[in-house]
C-alpha positions as CSV (number, residue, x, y, z in Angstrom):
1,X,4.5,-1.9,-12.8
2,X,4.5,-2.6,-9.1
3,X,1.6,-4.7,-6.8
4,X,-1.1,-2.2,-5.8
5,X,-0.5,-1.3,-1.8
6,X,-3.5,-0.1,-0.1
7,X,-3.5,-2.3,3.5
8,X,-0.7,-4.7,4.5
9,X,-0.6,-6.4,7.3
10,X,3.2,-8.7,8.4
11,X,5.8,-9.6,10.5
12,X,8.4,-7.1,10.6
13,X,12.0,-7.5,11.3
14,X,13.8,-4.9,13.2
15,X,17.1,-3.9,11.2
16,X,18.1,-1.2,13.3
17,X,21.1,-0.1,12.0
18,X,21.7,3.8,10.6
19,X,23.1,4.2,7.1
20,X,22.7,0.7,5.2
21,X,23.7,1.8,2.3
22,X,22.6,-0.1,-1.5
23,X,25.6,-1.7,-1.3
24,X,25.1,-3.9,2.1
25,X,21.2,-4.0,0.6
26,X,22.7,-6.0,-2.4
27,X,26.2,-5.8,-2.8
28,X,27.7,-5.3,-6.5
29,X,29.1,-9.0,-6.5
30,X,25.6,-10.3,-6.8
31,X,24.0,-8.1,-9.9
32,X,24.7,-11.1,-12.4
33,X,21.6,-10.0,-13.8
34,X,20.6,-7.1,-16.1
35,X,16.5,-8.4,-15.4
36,X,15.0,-8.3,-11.9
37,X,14.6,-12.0,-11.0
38,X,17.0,-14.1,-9.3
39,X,18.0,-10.6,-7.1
40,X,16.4,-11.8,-3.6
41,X,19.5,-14.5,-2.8
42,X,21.2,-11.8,-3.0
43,X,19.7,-9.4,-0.4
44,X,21.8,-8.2,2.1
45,X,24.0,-10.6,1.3
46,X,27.4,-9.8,2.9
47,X,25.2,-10.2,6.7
48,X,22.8,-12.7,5.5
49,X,26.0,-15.8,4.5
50,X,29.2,-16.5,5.9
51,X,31.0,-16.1,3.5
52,X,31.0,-13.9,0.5
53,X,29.6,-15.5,-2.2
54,X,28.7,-17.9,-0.4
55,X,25.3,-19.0,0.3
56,X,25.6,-20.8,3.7
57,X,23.8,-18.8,6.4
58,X,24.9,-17.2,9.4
59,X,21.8,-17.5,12.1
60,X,22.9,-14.7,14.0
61,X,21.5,-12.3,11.4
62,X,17.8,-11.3,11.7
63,X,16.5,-12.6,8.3
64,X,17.6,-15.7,9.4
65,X,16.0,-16.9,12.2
66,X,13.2,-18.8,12.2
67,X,10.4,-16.3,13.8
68,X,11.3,-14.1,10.4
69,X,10.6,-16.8,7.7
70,X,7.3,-14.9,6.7
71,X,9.2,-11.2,6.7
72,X,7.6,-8.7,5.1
73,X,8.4,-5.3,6.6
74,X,11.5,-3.9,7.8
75,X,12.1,-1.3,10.3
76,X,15.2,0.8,10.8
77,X,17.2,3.8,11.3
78,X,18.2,6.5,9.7
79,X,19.2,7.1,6.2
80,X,18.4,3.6,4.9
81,X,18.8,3.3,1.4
82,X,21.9,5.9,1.1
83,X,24.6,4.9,-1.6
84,X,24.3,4.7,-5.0
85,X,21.5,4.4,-6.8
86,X,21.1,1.3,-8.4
87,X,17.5,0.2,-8.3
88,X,18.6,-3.8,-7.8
89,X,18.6,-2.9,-3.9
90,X,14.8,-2.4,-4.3
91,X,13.7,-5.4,-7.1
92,X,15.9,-7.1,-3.9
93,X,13.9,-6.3,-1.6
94,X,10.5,-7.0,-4.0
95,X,11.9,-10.4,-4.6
96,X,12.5,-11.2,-1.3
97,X,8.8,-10.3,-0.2
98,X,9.2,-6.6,1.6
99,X,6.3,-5.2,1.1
100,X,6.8,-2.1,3.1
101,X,10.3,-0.1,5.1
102,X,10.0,1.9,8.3
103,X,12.8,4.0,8.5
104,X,13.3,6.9,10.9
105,X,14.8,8.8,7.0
106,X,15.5,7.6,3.8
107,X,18.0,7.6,0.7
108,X,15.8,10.1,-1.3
109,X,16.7,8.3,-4.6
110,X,15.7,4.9,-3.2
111,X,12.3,6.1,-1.6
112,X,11.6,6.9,-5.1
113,X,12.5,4.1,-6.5
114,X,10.3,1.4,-3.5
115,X,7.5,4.0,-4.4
116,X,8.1,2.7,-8.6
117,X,8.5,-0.7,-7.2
118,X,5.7,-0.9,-5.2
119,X,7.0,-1.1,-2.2
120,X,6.1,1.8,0.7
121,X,9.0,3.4,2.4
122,X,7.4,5.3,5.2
123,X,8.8,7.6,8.0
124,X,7.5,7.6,11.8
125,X,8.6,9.9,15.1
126,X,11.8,8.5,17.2
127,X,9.3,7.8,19.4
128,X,7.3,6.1,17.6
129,X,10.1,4.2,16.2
130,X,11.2,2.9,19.6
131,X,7.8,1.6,20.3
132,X,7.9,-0.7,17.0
133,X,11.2,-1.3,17.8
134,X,10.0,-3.2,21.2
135,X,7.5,-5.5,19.4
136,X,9.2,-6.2,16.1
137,X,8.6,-9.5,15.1
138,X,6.6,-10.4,18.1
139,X,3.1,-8.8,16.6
140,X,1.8,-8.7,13.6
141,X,2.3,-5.0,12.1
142,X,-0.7,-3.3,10.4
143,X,0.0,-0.7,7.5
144,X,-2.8,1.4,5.9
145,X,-1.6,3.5,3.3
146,X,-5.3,5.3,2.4
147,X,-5.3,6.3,5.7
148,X,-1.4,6.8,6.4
149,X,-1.4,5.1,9.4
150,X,0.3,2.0,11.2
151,X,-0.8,-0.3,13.8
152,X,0.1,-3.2,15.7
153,X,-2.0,-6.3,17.3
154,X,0.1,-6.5,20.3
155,X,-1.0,-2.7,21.0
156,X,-4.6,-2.1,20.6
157,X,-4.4,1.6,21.6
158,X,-1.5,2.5,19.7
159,X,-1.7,4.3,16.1
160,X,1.0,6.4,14.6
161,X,0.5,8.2,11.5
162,X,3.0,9.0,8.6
163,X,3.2,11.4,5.6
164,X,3.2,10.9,2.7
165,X,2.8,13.1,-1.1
166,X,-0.2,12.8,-2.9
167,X,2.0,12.0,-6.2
168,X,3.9,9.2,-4.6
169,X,0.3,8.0,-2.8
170,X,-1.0,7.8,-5.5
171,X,1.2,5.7,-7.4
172,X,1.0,3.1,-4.7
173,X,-2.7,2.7,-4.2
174,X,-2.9,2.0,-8.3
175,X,0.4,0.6,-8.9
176,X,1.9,2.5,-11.3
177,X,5.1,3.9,-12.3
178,X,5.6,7.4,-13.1
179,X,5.5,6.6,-16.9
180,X,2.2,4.9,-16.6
181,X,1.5,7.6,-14.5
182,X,1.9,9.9,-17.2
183,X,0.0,7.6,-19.3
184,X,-3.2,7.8,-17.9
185,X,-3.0,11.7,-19.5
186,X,-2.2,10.5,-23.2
187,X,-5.8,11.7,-24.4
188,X,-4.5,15.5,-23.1
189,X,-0.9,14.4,-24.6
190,X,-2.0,13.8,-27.8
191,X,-4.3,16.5,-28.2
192,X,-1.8,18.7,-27.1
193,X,0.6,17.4,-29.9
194,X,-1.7,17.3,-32.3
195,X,-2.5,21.1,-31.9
196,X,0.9,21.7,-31.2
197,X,2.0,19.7,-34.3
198,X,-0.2,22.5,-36.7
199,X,1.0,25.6,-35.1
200,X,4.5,24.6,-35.0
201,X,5.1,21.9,-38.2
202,X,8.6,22.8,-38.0
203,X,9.0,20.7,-34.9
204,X,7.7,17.8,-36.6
């Protein structure tokens, strides 16, 4: 089950780099675990150190430097989250404290899996993109998922909106995965079974 997001407001750091595959996420080296903990060291990994395996830092990379110590949202390019798709990229990124991914596109298994995670993978306009480009990490960034929109404290008369499914919405503002999801029907499952179950014994 992943946190509730309804309204998040953080620093974002501007990754803008098309096609970061899971791999540069959290490269295979650093899965030591079959649990989620212990995966945010490992978070973009081969960028963040400067060495592989290694955990001394290279200050040239964004996550790095000291105006990003309170990250929470990322901003990129296009197909972020492309690769395989091992689910430790996103319980990475959870661990690490993203809470939310502007993208100009997505992976479309690892949307999926941010949306099970908790975390919200959203989509803006190139243009729009550019403009939070600019501030990145010099405003706070303002993200309100009931009303599918994205602000920023450094422009008070700028709002972009983003889409989003109801299904995947959902999931967010309750924090739920899709099993739980399902779960919330298991009065209508088990009625359904039980009729079922007398109709058709042979099943059972």
């Amino acid at each position: 089950m992943g946190m509730k997001f309804r309204k998040h407001s953080g620093v974002a750091a501007p990754l803008l780099i098309d096609n970061i595959d899971t791999d540069q996420i959290i490269p295979s080296r650093e899965m030591k675990t079959v649990s989620k903990e212990g995966l945010g060291e490992g978070l973009f990994a081969g960028w963040r150190y400067t060495k592989p395996g290694g955990r001394d830092p290279d200050m040239s990379f964004i996550l790095n430097q000291p105006n990003m110590a309170e990250v929470s949202i990322l901003i990129s390019g296009k197909n972020f989250g492309c690769g395989s798709s091992r689910e430790h990229a996103v319980w990475a990124l959870d661990e690490f404290g993203i809470r939310a991914i502007i993208a100009k596109s997505f992976g479309e298994i690892f949307q999926a899996n941010c949306v099970s995670n908790g975390i919200l993978a959203l989509s803006l306009s190139d243009e729009d993109m550019d403009t939070l480009a600019k501030i990145a990490g010099k405003s706070e960034i303002n993200i309100d998922l009931e009303a599918q929109t994205v602000s920023a404290d450094a422009l008070p008369d700028w709002t972009a909106r983003f889409e989003i499914g109801a299904y995947p919405k959902r999931m967010l503002l309750e924090g739920l995965c899709p099993i739980q999801m399902t779960l919330k029907n298991s009065d209508q499952i088990d009625a359904y079974i039980a009729k079922d179950s007398n109709n058709r014994p042979w099943l059972y």
